[in-house]
C-alpha positions as CSV (number, residue, x, y, z in Angstrom):
1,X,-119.4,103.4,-95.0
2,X,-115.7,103.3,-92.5
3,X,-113.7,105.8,-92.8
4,X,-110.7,105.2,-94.6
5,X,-107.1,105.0,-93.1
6,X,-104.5,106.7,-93.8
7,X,-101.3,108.3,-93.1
8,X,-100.9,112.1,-93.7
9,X,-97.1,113.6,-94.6
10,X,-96.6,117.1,-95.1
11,X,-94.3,117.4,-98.3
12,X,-91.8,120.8,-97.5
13,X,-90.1,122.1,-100.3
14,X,-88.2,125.9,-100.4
15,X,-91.3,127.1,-103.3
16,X,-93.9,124.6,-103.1
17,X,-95.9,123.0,-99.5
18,X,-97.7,120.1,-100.1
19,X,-100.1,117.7,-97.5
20,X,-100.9,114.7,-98.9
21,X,-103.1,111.4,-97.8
22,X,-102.4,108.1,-99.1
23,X,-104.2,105.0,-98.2
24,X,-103.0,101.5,-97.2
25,X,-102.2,100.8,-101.0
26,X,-100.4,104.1,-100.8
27,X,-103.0,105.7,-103.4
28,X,-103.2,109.2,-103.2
29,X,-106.5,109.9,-101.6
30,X,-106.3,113.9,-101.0
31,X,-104.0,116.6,-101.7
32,X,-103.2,120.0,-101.4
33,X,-100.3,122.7,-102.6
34,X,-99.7,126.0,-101.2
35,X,-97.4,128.5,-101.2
36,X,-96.2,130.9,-98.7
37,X,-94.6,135.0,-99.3
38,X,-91.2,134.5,-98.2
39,X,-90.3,136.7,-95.6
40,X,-86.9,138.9,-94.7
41,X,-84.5,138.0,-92.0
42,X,-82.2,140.8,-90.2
43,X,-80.0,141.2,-93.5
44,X,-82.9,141.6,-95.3
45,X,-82.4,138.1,-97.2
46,X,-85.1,136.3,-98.3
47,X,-86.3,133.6,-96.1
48,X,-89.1,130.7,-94.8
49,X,-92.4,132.1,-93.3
50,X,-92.5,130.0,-90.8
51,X,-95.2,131.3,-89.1
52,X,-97.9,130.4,-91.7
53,X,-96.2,126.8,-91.8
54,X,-96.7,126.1,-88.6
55,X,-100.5,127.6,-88.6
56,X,-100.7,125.8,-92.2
57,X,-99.7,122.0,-90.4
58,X,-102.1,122.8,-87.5
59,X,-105.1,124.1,-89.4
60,X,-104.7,121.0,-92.1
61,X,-104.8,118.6,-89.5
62,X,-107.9,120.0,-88.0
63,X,-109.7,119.8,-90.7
64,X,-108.8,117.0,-92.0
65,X,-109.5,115.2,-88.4
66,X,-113.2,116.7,-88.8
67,X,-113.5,115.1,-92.2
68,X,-115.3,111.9,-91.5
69,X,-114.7,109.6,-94.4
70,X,-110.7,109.3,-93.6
71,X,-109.4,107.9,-90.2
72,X,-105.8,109.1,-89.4
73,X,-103.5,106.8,-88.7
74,X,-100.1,108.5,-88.5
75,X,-98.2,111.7,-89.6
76,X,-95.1,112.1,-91.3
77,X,-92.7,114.6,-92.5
78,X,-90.2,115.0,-95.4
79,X,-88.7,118.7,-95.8
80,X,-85.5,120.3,-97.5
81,X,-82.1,120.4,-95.9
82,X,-79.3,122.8,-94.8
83,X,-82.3,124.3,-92.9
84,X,-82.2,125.1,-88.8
85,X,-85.2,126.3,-86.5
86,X,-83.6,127.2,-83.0
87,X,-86.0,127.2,-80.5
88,X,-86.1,128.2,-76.6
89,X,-86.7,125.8,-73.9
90,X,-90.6,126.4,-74.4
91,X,-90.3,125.7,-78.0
92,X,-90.5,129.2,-79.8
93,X,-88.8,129.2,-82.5
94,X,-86.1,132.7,-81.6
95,X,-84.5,133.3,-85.3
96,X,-85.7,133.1,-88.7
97,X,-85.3,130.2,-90.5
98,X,-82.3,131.5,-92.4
99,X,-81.9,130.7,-96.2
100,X,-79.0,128.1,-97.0
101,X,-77.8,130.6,-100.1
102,X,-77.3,133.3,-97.5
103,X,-73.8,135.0,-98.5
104,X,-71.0,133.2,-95.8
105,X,-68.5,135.8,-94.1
106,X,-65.3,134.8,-95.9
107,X,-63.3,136.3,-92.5
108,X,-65.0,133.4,-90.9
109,X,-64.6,130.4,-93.0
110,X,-61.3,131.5,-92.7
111,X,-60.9,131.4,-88.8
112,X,-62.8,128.1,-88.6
113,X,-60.4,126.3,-91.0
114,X,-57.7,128.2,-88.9
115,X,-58.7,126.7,-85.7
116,X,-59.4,123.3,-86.8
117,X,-57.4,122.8,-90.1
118,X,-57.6,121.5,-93.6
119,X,-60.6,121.9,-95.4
120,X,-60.2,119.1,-97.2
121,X,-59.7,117.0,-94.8
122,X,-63.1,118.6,-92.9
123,X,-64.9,118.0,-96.2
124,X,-64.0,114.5,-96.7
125,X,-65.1,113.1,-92.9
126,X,-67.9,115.1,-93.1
127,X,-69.0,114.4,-96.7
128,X,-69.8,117.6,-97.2
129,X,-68.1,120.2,-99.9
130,X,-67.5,123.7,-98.5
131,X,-70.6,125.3,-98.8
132,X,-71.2,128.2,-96.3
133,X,-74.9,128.3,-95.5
134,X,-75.4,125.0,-97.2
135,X,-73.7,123.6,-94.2
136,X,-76.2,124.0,-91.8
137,X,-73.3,123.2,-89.0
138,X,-72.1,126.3,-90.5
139,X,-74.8,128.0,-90.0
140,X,-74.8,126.8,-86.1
141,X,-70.8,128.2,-85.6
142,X,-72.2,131.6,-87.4
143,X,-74.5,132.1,-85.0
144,X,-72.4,130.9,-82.1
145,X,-69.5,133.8,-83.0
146,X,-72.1,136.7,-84.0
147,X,-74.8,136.3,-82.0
148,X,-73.9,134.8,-78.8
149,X,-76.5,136.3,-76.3
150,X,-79.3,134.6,-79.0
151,X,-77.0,131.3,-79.2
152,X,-77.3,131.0,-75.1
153,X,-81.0,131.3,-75.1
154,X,-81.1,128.3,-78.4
155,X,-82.2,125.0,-76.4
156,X,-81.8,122.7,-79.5
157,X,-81.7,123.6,-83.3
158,X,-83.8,121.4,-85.0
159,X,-83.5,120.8,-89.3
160,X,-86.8,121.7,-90.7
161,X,-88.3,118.4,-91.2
162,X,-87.3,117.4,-87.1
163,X,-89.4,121.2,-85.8
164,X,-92.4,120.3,-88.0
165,X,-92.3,116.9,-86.5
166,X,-92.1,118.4,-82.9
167,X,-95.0,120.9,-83.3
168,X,-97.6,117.5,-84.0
169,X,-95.3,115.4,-81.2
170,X,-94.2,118.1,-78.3
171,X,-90.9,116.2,-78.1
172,X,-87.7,116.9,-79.9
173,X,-85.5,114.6,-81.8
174,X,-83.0,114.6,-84.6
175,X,-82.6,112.7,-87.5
176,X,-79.7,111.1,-89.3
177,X,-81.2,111.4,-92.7
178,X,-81.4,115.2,-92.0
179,X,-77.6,115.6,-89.8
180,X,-76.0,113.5,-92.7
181,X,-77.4,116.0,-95.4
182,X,-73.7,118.2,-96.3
183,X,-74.2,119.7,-92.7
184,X,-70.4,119.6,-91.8
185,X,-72.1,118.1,-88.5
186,X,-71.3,114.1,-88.8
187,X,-68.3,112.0,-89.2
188,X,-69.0,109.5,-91.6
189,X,-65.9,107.4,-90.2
190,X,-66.3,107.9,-86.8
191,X,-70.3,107.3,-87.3
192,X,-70.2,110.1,-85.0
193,X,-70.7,114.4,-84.1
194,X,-67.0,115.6,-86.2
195,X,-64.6,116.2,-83.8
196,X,-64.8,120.1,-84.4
197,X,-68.8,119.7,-83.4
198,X,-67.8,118.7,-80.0
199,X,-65.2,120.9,-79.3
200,X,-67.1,123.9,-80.1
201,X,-69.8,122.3,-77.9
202,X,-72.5,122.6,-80.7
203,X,-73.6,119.1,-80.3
204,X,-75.6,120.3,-76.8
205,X,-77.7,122.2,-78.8
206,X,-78.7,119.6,-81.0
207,X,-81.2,117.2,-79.7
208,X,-81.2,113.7,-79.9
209,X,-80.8,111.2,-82.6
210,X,-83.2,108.7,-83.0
211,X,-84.1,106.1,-86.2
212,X,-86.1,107.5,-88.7
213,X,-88.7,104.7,-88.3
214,X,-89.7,105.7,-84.9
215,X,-92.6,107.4,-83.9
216,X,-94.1,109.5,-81.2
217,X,-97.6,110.0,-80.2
218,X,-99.8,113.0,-81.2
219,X,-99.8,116.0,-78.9
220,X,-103.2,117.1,-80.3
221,X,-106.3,116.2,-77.8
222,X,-108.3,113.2,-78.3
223,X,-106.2,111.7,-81.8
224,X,-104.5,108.4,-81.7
225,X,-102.5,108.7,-84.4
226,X,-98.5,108.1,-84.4
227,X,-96.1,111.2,-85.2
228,X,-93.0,110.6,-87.7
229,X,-89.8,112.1,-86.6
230,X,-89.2,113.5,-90.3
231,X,-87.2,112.9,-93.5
232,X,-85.0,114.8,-95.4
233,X,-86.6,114.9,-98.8
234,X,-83.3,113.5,-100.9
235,X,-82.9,110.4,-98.9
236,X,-87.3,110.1,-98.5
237,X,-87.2,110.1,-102.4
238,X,-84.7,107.4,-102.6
239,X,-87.0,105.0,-99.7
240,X,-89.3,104.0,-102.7
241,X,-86.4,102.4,-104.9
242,X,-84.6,101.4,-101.6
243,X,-88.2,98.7,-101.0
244,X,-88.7,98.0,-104.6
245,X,-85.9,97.2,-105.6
246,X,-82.8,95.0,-104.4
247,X,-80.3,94.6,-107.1
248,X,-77.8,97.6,-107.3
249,X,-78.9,100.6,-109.2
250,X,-78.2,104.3,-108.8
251,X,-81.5,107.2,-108.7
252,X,-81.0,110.0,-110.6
253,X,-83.6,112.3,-108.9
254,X,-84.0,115.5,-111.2
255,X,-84.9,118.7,-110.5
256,X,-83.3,122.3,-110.2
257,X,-80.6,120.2,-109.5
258,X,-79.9,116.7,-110.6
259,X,-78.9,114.3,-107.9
260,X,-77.4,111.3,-108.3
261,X,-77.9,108.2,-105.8
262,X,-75.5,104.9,-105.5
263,X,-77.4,103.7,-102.1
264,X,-74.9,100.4,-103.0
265,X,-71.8,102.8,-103.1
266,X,-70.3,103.7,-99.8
267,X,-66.7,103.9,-100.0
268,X,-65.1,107.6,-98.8
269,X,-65.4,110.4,-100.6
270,X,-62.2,111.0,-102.3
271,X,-60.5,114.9,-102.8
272,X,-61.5,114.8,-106.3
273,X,-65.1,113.6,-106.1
274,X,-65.5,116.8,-103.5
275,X,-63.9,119.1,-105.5
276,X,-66.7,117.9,-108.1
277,X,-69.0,118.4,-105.9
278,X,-69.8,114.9,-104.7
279,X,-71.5,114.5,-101.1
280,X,-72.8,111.4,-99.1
281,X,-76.2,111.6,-98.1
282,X,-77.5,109.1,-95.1
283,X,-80.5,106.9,-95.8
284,X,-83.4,106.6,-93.6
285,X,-81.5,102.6,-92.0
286,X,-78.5,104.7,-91.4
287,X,-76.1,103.9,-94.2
288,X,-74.3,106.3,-96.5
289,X,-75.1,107.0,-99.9
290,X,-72.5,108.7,-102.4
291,X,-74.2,111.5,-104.3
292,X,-72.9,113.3,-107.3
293,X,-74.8,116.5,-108.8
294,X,-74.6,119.3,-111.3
295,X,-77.4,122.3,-111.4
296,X,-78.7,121.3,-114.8
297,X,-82.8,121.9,-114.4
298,X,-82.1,126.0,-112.9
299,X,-79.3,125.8,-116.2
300,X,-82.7,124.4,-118.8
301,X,-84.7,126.9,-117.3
302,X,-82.4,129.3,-118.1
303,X,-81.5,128.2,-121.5
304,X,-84.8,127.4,-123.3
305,X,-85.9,130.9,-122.4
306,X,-82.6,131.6,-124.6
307,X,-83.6,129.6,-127.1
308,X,-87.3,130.3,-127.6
309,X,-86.3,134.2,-127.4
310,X,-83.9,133.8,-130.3
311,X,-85.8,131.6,-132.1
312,X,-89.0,133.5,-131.3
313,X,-90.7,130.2,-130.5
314,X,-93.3,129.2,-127.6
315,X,-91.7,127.8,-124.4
316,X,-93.8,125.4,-124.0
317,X,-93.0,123.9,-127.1
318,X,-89.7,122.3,-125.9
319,X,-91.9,120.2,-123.1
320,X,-93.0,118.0,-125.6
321,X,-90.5,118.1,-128.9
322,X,-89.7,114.3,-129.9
323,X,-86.3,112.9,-130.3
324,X,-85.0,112.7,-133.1
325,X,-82.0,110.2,-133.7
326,X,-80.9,111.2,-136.7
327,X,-80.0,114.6,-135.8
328,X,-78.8,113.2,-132.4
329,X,-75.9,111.1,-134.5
330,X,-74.9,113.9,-136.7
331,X,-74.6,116.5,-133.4
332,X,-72.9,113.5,-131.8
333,X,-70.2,112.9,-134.9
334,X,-69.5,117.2,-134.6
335,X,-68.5,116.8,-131.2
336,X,-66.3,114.0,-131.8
337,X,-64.6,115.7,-134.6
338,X,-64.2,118.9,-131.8
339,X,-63.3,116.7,-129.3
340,X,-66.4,117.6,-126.8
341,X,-67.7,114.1,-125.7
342,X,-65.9,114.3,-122.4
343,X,-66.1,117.8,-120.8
344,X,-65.0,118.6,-117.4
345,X,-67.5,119.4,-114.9
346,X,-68.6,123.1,-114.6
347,X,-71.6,125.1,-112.7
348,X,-73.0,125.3,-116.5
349,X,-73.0,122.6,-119.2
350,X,-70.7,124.2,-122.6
351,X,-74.6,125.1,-124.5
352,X,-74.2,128.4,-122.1
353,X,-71.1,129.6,-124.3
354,X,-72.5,128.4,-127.5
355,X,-73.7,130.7,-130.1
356,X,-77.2,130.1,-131.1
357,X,-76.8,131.6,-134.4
358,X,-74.6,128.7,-135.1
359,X,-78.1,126.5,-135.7
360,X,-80.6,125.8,-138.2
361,X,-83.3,125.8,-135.8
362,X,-84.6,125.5,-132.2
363,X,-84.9,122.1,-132.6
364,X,-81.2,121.7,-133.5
365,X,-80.5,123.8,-131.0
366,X,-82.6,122.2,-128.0
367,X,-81.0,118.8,-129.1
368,X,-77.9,120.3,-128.6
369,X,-78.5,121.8,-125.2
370,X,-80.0,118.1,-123.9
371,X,-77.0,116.4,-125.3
372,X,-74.6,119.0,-123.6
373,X,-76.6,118.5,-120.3
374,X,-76.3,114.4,-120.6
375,X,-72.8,114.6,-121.1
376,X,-72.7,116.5,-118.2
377,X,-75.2,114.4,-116.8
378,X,-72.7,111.1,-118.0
379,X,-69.6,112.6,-116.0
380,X,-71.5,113.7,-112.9
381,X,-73.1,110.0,-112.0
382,X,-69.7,108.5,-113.5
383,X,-68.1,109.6,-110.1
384,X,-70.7,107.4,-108.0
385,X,-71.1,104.3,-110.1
386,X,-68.0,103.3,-109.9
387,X,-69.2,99.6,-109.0
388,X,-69.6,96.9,-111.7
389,X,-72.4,95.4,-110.1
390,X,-74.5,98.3,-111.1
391,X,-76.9,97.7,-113.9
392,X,-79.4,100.0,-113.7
393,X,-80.3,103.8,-113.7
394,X,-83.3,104.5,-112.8
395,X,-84.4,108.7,-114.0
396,X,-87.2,110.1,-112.2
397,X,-88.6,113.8,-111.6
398,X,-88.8,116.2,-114.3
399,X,-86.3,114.9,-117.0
400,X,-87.7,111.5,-117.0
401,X,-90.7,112.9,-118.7
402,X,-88.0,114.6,-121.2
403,X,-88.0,111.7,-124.0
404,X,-84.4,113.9,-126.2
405,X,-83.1,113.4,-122.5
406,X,-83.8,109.8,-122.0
407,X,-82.6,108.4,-125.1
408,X,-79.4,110.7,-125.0
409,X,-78.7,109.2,-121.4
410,X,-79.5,105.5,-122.5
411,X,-76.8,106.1,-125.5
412,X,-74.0,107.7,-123.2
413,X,-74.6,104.6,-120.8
414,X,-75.3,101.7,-123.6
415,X,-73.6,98.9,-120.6
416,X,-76.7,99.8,-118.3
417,X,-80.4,99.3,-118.5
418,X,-81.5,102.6,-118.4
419,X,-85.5,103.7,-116.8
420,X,-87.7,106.5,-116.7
421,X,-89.4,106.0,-113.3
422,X,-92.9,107.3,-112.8
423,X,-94.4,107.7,-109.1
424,X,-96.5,110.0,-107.6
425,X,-94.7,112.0,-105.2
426,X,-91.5,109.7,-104.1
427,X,-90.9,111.8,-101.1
428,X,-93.9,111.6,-99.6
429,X,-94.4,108.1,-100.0
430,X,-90.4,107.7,-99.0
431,X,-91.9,109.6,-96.2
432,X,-95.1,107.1,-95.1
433,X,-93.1,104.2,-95.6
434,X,-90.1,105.3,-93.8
435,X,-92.7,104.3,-90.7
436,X,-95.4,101.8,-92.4
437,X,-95.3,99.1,-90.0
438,X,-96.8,101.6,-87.3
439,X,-100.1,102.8,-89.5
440,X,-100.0,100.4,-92.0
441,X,-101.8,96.8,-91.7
442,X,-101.3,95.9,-95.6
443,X,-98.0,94.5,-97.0
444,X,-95.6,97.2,-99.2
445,X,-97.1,96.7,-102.6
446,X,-94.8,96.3,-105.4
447,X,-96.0,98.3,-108.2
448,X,-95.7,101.4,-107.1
449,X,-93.4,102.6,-109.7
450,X,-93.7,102.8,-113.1
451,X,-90.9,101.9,-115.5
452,X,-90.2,103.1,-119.1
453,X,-87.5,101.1,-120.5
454,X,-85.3,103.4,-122.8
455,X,-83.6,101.1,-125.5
456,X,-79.5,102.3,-126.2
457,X,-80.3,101.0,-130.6
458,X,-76.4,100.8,-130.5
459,X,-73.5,99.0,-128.5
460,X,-70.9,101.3,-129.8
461,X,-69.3,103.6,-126.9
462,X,-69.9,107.4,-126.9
């Protein structure tokens, strides 16, 4: 029997590492999940144990190069973002990987915007909001003012997705998927380093940019196999949609935070879309994408903990409750009469100030809390629509799987077709496809997501 190829990509998120192997019908032939104990930085923050990665890449590739029923063919990437590795001219890595919710020194946010002037106007070319460690060009000037004896010995600082990429290829690149992630870095006029970037001179320490379909070969002895330059994992997960589909839709990718995607919407990011905290991601052919997104899946965590406590119900029990419409019109009709169907946008959706003694039951409640969050939810990918030729939302990640969610969403958007999209692991196959014409002798096969078509039962609008 041949061995079977196949690509492997190496799927980084901040809790959960994953490898996995897909085939030339990209059909998940192996996986594999780990998790690493964060470690503590200088501060004593919290952050990546980089270490074990980089033993976890190497040791997975060996074995998985002794296994002799798959042949590899090629190696990808896709990893968070606002992440930096700064390594030495022989490739050591000479920091820790800091954590992008490290606490910013306000004294120097305040001499940067000093030096080179309105935020606002910073935030808009760079489509990036003001983040502080979330800007991982922020992160670069922090260390450039504090610690300038480690800055001199930095040869290049790499986003995480680029130095896992470099320890399979030896050479270093960088990507505009991961630069265009709300760094600060990138001037999405000038299609160029920001002004600021040069001045400061931090674009020498950033290595060069190349397309995020090329490829390298391996470093390892004796493998053939093509190396990935690496994806960051919001614009991977949006590759998928980018090759199925061609008419203009917009991703909502859910998660701890629900993101949403107009890959057909490029116009600038206005002052009010950043205040809202709307961003432009890049995708992997180099275009901008407008993004909107509001914290909803950290606030659901939260909040059916608050609900099952007070009700004294099972957790779990919310992962499967059914919709009910009824209930849905009724909770719908007591807004209107309050005057909640358009809220502004806030970190939290208004369930967090509600008191749950107020309902019947959890179920009122949870039906409540989902509504709340798709109103949110409505507002948030409201600001990147903004195109009449969109007429489709496609849902995927946790909340697509949510059926109260779904059929709140298609009621709040009754003019759109609305989808819950079902893949196995968009990222990583964002990730393999990204570079398929270098591994991959089979065409891109057009099933590879699943579509559950949520009906609106009403033209009215909400």
């Amino acid at each position: 029997m041949s061995a079977v190829p196949v690509i492997v990509v190496f799927d980084v998120g901040k809790t959960n590492k994953k490898i996995f192997l897909f085939d030339e019908d990209y059909k998940i032939v192996f996986e594999r999940s780990a998790r690493f104990i964060e470690m503590y930085d200088e501060d004593g923050d919290p952050c990546e144990n980089l270490e074990s990665l980089r033993l976890s890449i190497f040791d997975s590739l060996r074995e998985i190069s002794r296994r002799k029923e798959f042949e590899i063919k090629a190696v990808n990437f896709s990893g968070y973002g606002a992440s930096f590795v700064y390594i030495d001219e022989y490739g050591k890595p000479l920091a820790p990987l800091y954590n992008y919710l490290k606490a910013y020194p306000q004294e120097l946010i305040k001499s940067f915007y000093a030096c080179y002037g309105n935020p606002e106007t910073i935030s808009a070319s760079t489509a990036s909001p003001m983040l502080g460690s979330l800007n991982s060009g922020m992160q670069l000037y922090r260390i450039k003012k504090e610690k300038p004896a480690l800055y001199q010995q930095i040869k290049y600082a790499l986003h995480l997705p680029q130095y896992l990429s470099y320890l399979v290829s030896g050479v270093e690149y960088s990507d505009l998927t991961s630069i265009g992630c709300h760094t600060g870095l990138w001037d999405f006029k000038e299609n160029a380093y920001h002004e600021w970037v040069k001045k400061e001179g931090l674009d020498q320490k950033l290595a060069p940019i190349v397309d995020a379909d090329h490829v390298f070969p391996s470093e390892f002895p004796g493998n053939q196999y093509k190396v990935g330059i690496g994806l960051h994992d919001s614009s991977a997960a949006l590759i998928p949609y980018l090759t199925n589909f061609h008419e203009p839709f917009i991703l909502i990718s859910t998660g701890t935070w629900c993101i949403t995607m107009n890959p057909f919407n490029n116009s600038p990011l206005t002052l009010a879309e950043l205040k809202n905290d709307c961003l432009s991601y890049m995708q992997y052919k180099g275009k901008p994408v407008k993004a909107s997104r509001i914290f909803a899946g950290y606030e659901h965590e939260q909040q059916i903990k608050r609900i099952a406590t007070h009700f004294k119900q099972n957790i779990g029990r919310y992962r499967h409750m059914k919709y009910d419409a009824k209930l849905t019109a009724e909770l719908l009709e007591r807004m209107k009469q309050n005057n909640e169907l358009n809220p502004p946008l806030h970190k939290e959706s208004a369930f967090a100030a509600r008191d749950l003694s107020a309902f019947l039951s959890d179920k009122e409640a949870y039906h409540q809390f989902i509504l709340d969050i798709a109103l949110q939810q409505r507002t948030s990918s409201g600001m990147v629509i903004a195109d009449e030729q969109v007429k489709r939302i496609f849902v995927d990640g946790g909340f697509s799987k949510n059926t109260i969610y779904m059929n709140m969403l298609a009621l709040l958007f009754p003019e759109l077709e609305v989808f819950a999209a079902s893949m196995a692991q968009a990222t990583a196959i964002g990730a393999a496809l990204a570079i398929h014409q270098c591994w991959n002798r089979k065409p891109v096969p057009n099933d590879m997501i699943e579509l559950k078509y949520y009906a609106t039962h009403t033209n009215k609008e909400i």
